[in-house]
N, C-alpha and C positions, 0 to 999 in steps of 0.2 A: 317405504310401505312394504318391499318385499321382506325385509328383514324382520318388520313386525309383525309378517304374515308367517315368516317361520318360527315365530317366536309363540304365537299363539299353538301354533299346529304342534311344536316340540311339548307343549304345558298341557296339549288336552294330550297326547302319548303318553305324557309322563303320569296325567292321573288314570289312564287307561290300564296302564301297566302297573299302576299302587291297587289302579280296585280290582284288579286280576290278583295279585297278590293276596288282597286281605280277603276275597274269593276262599281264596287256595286255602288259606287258616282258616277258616268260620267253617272248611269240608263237614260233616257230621257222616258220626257212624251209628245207628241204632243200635241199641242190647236190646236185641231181637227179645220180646217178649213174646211166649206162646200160647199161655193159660188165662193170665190173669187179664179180666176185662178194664179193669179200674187207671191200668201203670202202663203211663210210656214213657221211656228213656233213651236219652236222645244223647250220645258224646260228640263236643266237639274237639277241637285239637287242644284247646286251655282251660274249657269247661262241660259239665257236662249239663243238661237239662232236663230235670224230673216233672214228670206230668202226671197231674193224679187225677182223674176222668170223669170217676166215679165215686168221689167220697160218700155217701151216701146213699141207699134205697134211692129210686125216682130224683136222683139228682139233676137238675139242668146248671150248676155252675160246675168250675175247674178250678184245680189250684193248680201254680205254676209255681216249682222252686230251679233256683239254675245255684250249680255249686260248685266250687274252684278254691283254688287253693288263694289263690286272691282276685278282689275284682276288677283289676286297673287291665284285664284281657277281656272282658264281658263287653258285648258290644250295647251301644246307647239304648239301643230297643228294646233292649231287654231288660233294662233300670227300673220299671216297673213293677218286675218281680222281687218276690223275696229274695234273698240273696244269705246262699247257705255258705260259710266257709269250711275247707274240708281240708285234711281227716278233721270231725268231729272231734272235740275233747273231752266235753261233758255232757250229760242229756239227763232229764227227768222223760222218762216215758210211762203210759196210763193202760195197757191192757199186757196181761201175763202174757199173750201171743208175743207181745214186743220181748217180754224174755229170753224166751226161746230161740228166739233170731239174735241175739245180741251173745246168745249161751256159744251157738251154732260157728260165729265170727267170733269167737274168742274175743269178744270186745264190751264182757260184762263191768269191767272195772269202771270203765267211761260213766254207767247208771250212778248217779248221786240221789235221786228221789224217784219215789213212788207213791201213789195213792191206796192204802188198803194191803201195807204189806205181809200181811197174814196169806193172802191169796197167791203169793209166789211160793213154787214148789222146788225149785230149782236148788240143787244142796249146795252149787257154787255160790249163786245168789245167795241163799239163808247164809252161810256161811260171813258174808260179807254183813249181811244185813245185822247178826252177833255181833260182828267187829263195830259195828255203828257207823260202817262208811255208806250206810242207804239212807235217807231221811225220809220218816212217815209224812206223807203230804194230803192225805185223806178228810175232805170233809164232807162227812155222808158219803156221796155218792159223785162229789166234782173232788177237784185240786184245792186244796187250802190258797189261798190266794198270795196271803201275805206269808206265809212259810215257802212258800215255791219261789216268790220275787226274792225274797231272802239269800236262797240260795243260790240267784244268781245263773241257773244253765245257759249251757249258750242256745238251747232249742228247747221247746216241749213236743215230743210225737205225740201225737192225740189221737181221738176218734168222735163220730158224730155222729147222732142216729138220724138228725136231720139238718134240713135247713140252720136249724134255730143253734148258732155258735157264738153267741154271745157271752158264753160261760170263757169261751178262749179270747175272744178279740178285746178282753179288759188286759191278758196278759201280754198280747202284742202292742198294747198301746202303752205297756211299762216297758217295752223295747225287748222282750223275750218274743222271739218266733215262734208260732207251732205251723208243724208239719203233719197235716191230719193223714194217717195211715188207715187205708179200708181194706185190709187183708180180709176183715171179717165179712164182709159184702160179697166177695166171690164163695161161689156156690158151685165151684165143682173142686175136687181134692188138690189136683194141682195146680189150679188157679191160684189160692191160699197159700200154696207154699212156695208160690214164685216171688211170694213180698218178698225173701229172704234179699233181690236184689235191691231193695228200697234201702235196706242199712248197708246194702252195697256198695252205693252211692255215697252214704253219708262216710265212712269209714276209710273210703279210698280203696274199697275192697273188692272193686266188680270181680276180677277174675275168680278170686274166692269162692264171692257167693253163686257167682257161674256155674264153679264147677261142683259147687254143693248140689245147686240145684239140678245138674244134670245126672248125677247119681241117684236123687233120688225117683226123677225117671225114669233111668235104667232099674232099679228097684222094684220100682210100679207095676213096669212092664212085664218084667220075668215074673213077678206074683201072679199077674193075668194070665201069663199062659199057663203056668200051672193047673187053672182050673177050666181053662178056654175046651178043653174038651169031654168036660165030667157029662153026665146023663141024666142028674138028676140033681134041681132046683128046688132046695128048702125054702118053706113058704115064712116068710119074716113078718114079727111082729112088730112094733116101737113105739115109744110110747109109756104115758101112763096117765095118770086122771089129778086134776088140778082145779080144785074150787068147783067139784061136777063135771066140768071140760074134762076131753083125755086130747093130749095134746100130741102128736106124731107128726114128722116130718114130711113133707109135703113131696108128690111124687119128681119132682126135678132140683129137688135137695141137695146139698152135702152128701148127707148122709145116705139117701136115697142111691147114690151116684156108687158111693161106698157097696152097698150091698147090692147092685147089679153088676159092678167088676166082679167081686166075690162071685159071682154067680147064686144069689139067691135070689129068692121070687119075692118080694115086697109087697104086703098085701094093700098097700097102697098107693103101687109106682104108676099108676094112669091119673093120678089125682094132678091136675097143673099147677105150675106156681114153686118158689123155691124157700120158703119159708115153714111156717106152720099150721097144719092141719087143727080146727078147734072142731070135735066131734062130740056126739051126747054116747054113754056109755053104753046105749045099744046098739049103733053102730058101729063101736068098737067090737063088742060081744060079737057082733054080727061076723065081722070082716076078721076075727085074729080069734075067736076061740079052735078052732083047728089049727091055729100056726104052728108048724115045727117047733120055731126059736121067737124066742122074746128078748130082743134085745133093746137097751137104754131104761129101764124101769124108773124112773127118775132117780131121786135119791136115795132106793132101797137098794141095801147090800146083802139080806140074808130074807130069804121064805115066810120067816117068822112075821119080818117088818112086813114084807110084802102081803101079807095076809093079813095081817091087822090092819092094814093099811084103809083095804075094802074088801068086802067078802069075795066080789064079786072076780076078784082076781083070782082066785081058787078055781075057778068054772075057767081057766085057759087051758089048753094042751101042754103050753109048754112051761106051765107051773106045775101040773101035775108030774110030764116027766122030769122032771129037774134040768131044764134046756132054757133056762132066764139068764142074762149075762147083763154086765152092768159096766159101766166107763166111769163109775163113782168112788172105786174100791182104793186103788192108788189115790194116795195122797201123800202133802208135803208134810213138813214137820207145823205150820202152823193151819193145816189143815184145806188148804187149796186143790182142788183137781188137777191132777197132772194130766188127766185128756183133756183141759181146758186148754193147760199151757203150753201143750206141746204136740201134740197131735196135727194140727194145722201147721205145722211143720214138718210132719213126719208123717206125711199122707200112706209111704210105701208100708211103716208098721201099723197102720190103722188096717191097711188092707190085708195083710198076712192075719192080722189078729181075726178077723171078721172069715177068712179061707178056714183056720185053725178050728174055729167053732164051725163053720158050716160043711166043712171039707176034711175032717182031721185028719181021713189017711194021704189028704194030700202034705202034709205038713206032722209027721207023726212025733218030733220030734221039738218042735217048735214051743217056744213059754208066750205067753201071750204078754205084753208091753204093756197096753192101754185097758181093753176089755176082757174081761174075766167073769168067769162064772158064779151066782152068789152062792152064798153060802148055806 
């Protein structure tokens, strides 16, 4: 009996000592995320696991993807999740933001499809897109369904305005993944451009996009102080008129966010909410015919359009002095906004460009990247 009583005491040591052990491997290190509300990342010692929070506006589900180079090191509980294998080798992705990040990690070759490729501005991309190694996957406004399973990716990154994802779960039920991406969901400038760690992940590239993305906070930062001590706060217009609506950014915006680093006055930074403003155009007339600067006019590029547009744009300040600036002007070769594509990546030049127009002798020498003045 004593013998079978060491023998039991030895067996429960021994498994005390294995789950000490597989303890010690399951450790997890966060990639501290600091901006983005949507993305948590979690490394373990054989995999890592991506959490995405916030897919959506008013979301209350998650997605959980976990990614390794293989999954025979994943522990059981976590078989329920997708299960990404990594480095990535090929991907269909659906919003020009995902270009950008993919431009950023030199890891545009990987892209095989896109939806609507007219709207990529990227001349690495276009370039490819010539060669024919992109395939158009565009139908209307989703993924062609049967050209995308065609081609076989090992993932689709996608996005979602809402709940209602049933446009994707026909493709994960042909055995293709998607990995829904809400970079666009975060509403403040470096939020948006912390996605950059999400193709971190997939690529095998944390430290990369780490340290991408720590530069462009160091970037950020030295822009702010630049004007952290100016004396005098241009009153900001944005905006323009759409079906009667004039439509401007909401005072806890992007973009709203943008022009109080800059240090302007946003004549509608107390308004709540991080979305869009719908105003009737007398209280726009109201709140921005005095504005210094008018920036985002929608799609107008020169006075002319601008003013034919509606009379009523004439009666602004800063149409009369010629102080309109516009994020529409750059464009690709097949006709895409390049502040669509890549601005949300490149938060530190959205901010220099916005100092440059409100601040010029702080930056006298400075060419503006994204926003420019029409013509």
């Amino acid at each position: 009996m004593r013998k079978a009583g060491y023998l039991v005491v030895a067996i429960f040591l021994s498994f005390v000592s294995c789950k000490k052990v597989e303890e010690k491997k399951s450790v997890s290190k966060s990639n501290e995320i600091q901006f983005a509300e949507g993305l948590e990342i979690t490394n373990y010692n054989d995999f890592t696991v991506m959490k995405i929070t916030k897919p959506w506006p008013e979301a209350t589900k998650t997605f959980t993807y976990v990614c390794a180079a293989s999954s025979n090191n994943v522990p059981d509980s976590l078989a329920k999740y997708t299960f990404i294998q990594t480095p990535v080798q090929n991907l269909v992705v659906t919003s020009t933001t995902h270009i950008s990040s993919l431009v950023a990690l030199n890891q545009q070759d990987k892209l095989i499809g896109f939806p609507n490729l007219n709207f990529i501005s990227s001349s690495i991309v276009r370039k490819m897109i010539d060669e024919e190694k992109i395939m158009e996957l565009g139908d209307q406004q989703n993924l062609n369904f049967e050209k995308t399973v065609d081609l076989q990716p090992q993932l689709i990154v996608g996005l979602s305005m809402d709940s209602e994802t049933s446009k994707f779960n026909q493709f994960e039920k042909a055995g293709v993944p998607v990995l829904y991406n809400a970079d666009w969901v975060e509403t403040t400038p470096l939020g948006k451009a912390e996605w950059i760690k999400f193709f971190g992940v997939l690529f095998d590239q944390q430290k990369e996009a780490n340290e991408y993305f720590q530069k462009i906070i160091t970037e950020y930062d030295k822009a702010k102080k630049l004007v952290s001590q100016v004396k005098v706060k241009p009153t900001v217009l944005s905006g323009s008129i759409f079906q009667d609506v004039w439509y401007a950014p909401q005072g806890e915006s992007w973009m709203a966010d943008f022009i109080k680093d800059a240090q302007g006055d946003y004549v509608w930074k107390d308004t709540q909410g991080t979305g869009s403003l719908s105003l009737s155009l007398e209280a726009a007339l109201d709140h921005g015919t005095a504005a210094d600067v008018w920036i985002g006019p929608g799609q107008f590029t020169t006075y002319e359009e601008l003013g034919n547009g509606n009379k009523h744009y004439k009666e602004f300040k800063a149409f009369q002095q010629k102080r309109v600036y516009s994020y529409s002007i750059k464009k690709g070769a097949g006709g895409g906004v390049v502040f669509y594509e890549d601005a949300p990546n490149r938060p530190d030049l959205v901010l220099k460009d916005l100092i440059y127009i409100l601040h010029p002798e702080v930056l006298p020498d400075y060419e503006p990247v994204f926003i420019e003045a029409i013509r």
